[in-house]
C-alpha positions as CSV (number, residue, x, y, z in Angstrom):
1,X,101.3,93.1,92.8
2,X,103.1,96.2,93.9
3,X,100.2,99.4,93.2
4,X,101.3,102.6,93.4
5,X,98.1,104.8,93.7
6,X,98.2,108.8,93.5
7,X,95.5,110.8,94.5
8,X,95.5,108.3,97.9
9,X,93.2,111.5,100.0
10,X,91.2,111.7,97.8
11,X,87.8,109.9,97.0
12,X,88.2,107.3,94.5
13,X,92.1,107.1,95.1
14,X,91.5,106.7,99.2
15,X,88.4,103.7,99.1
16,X,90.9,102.0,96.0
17,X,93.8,101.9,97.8
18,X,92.2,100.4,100.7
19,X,90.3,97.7,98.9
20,X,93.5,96.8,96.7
21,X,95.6,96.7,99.9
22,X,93.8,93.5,101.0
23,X,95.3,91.3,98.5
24,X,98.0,93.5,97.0
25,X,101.8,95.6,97.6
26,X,99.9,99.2,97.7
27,X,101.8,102.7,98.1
28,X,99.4,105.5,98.2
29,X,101.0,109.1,97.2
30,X,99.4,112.0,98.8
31,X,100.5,116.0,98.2
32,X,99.8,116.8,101.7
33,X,99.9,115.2,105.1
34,X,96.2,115.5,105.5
35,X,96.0,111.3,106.2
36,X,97.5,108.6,108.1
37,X,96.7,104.8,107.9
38,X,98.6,101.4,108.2
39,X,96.5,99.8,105.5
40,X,98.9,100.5,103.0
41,X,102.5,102.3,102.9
42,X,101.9,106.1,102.6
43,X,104.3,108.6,100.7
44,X,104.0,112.4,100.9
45,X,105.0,113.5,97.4
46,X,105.0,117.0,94.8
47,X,104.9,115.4,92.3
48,X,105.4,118.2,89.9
49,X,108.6,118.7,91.7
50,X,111.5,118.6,89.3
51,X,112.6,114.5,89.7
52,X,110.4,113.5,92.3
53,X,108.1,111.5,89.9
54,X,111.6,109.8,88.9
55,X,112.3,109.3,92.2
56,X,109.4,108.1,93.7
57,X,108.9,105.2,91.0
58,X,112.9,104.1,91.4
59,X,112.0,103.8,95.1
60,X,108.8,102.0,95.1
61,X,109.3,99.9,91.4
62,X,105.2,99.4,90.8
63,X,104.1,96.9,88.4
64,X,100.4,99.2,88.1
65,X,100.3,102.6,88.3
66,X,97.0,103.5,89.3
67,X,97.1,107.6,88.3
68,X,93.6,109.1,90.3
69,X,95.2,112.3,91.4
70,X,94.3,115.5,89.4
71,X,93.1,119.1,90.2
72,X,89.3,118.3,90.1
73,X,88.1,121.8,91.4
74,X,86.4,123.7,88.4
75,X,86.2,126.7,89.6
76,X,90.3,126.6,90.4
77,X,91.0,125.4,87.0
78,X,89.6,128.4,85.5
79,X,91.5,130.7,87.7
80,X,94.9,128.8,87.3
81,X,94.3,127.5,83.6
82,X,98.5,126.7,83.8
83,X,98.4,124.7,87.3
84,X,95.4,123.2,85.6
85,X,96.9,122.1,82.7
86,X,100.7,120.8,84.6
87,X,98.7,119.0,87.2
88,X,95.9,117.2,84.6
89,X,97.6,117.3,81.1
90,X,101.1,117.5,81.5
91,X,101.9,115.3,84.8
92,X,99.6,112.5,83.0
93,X,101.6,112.1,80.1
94,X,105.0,112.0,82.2
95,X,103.7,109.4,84.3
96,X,102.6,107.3,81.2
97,X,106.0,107.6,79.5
98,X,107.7,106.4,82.7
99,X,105.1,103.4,83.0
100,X,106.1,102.2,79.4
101,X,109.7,102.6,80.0
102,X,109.9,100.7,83.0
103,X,106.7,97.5,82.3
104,X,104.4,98.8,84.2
105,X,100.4,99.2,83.4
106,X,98.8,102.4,84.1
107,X,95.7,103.4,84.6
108,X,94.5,107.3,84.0
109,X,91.6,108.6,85.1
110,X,89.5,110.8,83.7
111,X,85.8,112.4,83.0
112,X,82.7,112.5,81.5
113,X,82.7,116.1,81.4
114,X,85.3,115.9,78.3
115,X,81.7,115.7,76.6
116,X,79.3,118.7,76.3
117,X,76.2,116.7,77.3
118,X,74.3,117.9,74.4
119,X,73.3,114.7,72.8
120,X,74.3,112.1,75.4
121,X,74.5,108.5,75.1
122,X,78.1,108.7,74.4
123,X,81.0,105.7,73.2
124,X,84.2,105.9,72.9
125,X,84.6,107.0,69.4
126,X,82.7,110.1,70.3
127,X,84.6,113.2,69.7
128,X,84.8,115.5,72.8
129,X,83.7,118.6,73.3
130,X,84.9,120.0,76.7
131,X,83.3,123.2,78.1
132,X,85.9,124.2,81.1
133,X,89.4,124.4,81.4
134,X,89.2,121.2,84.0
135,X,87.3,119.4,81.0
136,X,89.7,120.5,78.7
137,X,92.8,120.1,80.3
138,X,91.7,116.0,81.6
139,X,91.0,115.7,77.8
140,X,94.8,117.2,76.8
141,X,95.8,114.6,80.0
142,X,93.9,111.5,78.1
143,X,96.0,112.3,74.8
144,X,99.1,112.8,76.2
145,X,98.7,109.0,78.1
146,X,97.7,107.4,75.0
147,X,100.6,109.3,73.0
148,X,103.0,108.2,75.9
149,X,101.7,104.7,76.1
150,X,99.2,103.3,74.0
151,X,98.9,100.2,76.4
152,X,98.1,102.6,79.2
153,X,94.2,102.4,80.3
154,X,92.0,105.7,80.4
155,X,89.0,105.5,81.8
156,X,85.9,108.2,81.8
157,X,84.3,108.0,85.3
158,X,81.5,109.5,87.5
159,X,81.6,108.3,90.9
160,X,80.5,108.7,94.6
161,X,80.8,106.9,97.8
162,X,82.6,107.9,101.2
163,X,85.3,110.2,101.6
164,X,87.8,111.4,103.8
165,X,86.3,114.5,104.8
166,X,83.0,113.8,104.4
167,X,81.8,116.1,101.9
168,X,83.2,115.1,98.4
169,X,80.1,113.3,96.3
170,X,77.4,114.0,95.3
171,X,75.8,110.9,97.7
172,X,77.2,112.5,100.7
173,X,76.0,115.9,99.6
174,X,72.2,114.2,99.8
175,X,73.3,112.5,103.2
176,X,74.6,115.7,104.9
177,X,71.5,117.7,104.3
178,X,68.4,114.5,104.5
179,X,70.0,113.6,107.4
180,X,69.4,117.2,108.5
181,X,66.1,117.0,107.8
182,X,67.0,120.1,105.0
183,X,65.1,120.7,102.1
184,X,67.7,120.7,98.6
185,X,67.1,120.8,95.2
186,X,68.4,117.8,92.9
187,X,68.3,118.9,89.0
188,X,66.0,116.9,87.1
189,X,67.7,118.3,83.7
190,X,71.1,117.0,84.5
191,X,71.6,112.8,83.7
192,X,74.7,111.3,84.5
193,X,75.9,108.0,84.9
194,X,77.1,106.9,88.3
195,X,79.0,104.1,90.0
196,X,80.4,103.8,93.7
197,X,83.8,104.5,94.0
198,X,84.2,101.3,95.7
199,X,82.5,99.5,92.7
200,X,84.7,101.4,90.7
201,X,87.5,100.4,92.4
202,X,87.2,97.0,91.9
203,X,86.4,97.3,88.1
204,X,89.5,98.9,87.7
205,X,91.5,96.5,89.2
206,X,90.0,94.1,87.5
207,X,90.9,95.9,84.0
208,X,94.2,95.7,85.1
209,X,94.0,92.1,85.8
210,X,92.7,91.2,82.6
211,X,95.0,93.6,80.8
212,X,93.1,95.9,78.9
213,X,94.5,98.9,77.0
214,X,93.3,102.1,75.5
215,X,90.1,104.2,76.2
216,X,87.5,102.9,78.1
217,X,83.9,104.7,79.3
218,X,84.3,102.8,83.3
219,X,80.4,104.4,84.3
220,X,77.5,103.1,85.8
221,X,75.5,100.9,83.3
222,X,71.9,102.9,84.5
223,X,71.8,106.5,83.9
224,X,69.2,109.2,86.4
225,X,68.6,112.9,86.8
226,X,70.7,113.9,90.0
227,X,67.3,114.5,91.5
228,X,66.1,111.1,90.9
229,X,69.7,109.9,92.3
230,X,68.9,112.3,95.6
231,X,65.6,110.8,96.1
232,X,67.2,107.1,95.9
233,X,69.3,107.6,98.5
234,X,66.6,109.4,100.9
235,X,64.3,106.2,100.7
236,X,66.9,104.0,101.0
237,X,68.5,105.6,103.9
238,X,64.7,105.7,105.4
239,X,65.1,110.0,104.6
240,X,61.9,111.7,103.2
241,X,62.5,112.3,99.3
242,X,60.5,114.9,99.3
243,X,63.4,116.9,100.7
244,X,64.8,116.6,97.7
245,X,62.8,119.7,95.4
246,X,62.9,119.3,91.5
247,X,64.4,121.7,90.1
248,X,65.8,122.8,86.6
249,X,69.7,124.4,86.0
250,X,68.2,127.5,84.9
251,X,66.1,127.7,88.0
252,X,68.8,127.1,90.2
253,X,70.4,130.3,88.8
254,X,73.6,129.0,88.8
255,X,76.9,130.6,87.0
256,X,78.9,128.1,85.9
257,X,77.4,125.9,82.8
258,X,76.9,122.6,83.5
259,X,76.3,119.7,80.9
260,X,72.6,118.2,80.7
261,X,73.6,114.8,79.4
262,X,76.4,113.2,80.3
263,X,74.9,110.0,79.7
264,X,77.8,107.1,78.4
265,X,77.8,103.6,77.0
266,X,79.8,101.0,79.0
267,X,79.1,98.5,76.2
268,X,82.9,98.4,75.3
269,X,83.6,97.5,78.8
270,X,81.0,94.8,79.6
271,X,81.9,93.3,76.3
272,X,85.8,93.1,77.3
273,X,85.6,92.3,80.9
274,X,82.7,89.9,79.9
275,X,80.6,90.4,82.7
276,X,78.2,93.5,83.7
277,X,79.3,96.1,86.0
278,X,76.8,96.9,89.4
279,X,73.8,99.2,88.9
280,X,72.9,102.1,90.5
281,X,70.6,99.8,92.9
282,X,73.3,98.0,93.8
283,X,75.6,101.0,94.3
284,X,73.4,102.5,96.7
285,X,72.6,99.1,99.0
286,X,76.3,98.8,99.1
287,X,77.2,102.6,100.1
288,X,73.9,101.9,102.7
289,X,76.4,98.9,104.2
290,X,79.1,100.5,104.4
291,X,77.2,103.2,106.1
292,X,75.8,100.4,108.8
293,X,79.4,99.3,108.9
294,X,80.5,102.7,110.1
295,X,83.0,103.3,107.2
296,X,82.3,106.9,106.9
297,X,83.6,106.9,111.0
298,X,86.6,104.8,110.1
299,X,87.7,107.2,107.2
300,X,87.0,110.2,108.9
301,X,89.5,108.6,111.7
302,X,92.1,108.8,109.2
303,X,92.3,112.3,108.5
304,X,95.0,114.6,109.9
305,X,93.7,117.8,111.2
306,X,95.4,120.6,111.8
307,X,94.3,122.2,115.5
């Protein structure tokens, strides 16, 4: 298959684009020059430039369209609620309407955080209630896809696992500072849902594969408290989880509002794909390997930096 995978820096996009460039055609759009790699052909593309979208799928003629890119920063969204909205609503929807009029299957991804976390436990049927303009605007992105193309996949994820620079999940937030030997606080009021980007990856690919359409919750089948999650990784990276201090949101004193219970059913999704997607256990032994592997070496190799 020929992939074309936005988003190719960052974390999910990077670790999918790898793994799918093993037995697959992959191009990996990136904004910036910030990476280099001969695993997979790399384009440097705006792709809210007027026609380079156009452009860029004339050139490269995918069959998937894997669409991971998005302006993920909260704090940025509610600052530029207009980039916001282009980058995550807007750009979403053009790329869906170009997938349907040229055959090929998209995916879109987006967020649990479309959901307030007030009740939890959510399915697909579950009306949203976004709290920020980034949940807000990946929600206006889901519609517009589905509008566009209602064969197009969306899928609601929470993910960690390795990045390019080191620093961008919550796994390698807990790594930086256990392996440190600092003390950090993990909310024990706070339950989401998380799978490894590289476990991710390879679900999504297989949704593809199988040709599956429409909304889909594409989580981790166990649910934690992030401090639970911060104390799995300490024992299993032989760290002392008592660095990891319990603490509540409200404790914490933080400004932003953050969304208790963004707990989701995969149900639809083990019930399509008919099998069960890896647990958090196994999410954790596998981001452990790769650790032992030295894949956090080998994508930090692969990043550009500017002297």
């Amino acid at each position: 298959m020929r992939i074309l995978v936005t988003g190719a820096s960052g974390l999910l996009g990077l670790n999918l684009a790898l793994q799918a460039a093993e037995k697959h055609q992959v191009t990996g759009v990136v904004n910036t020059a910030n990476l280099k790699t001969d695993a997979f052909n790399l384009r440097q593309v705006n792709l809210l430039s007027p026609g380079a979208l156009q452009a860029l799928v004339a050139d490269e003629k995918p069959e998937w369209i894997i669409h991971c890119a998005a302006l993920a920063n909260v704090d940025v969204c509610e600052d530029d609620p207009v980039l916001a909205g282009k980058l995550n609503a807007d750009l979403p929807g053009e790329i869906a309407q170009l997938a349907a009029q040229t055959g090929a299957r998209m995916v879109h991804i987006s967020t649990d955080a479309v959901f307030d976390g007030q009740r939890g436990d959510y399915i697909e049927e579950d009306v949203p209630n976004p709290l920020s303009v980034y949940a807000r605007t990946k929600l206006a992105g889901e519609q517009a896809v589905l509008e566009a193309n209602p064969e197009a996949i969306v899928a609601r994820v929470n993910f960690y696992g390795w990045s390019l620079s080191g620093n961008r999940s919550l796994a390698e937030f807990f790594y930086n500072n256990l392996i440190g030997g600092r003390q950090m606080n993990g909310f024990t009021d706070v339950k989401f849902c998380p799978l490894l980007a590289n476990h991710l990856a390879d679900t999504l690919l297989l949704m593809l594969g199988r040709e599956l359409s429409g909304l889909y919750h594409v989580v981790g089948p166990e649910c934690l408290s992030k401090y639970e999650f911060g104390r799995r990784i300490a024992a299993r990276f032989g760290f002392n989880p008592d660095l990891v201090s319990p603490v509540t949101v409200a404790e914490a004193g933080l400004k932003a509002p953050r969304s208790p219970n963004l707990t989701l059913r995969v149900g639809k999704l083990t019930r399509d794909l008919g099998e069960p997607l890896p647990g958090i256990d196994a999410g954790i032994e596998q981001l452990f390997e790769l650790y032992q592997q030295g894949y956090p070496k080998k994508l930090k190799a692969l990043q550009i930096t500017n002297n």
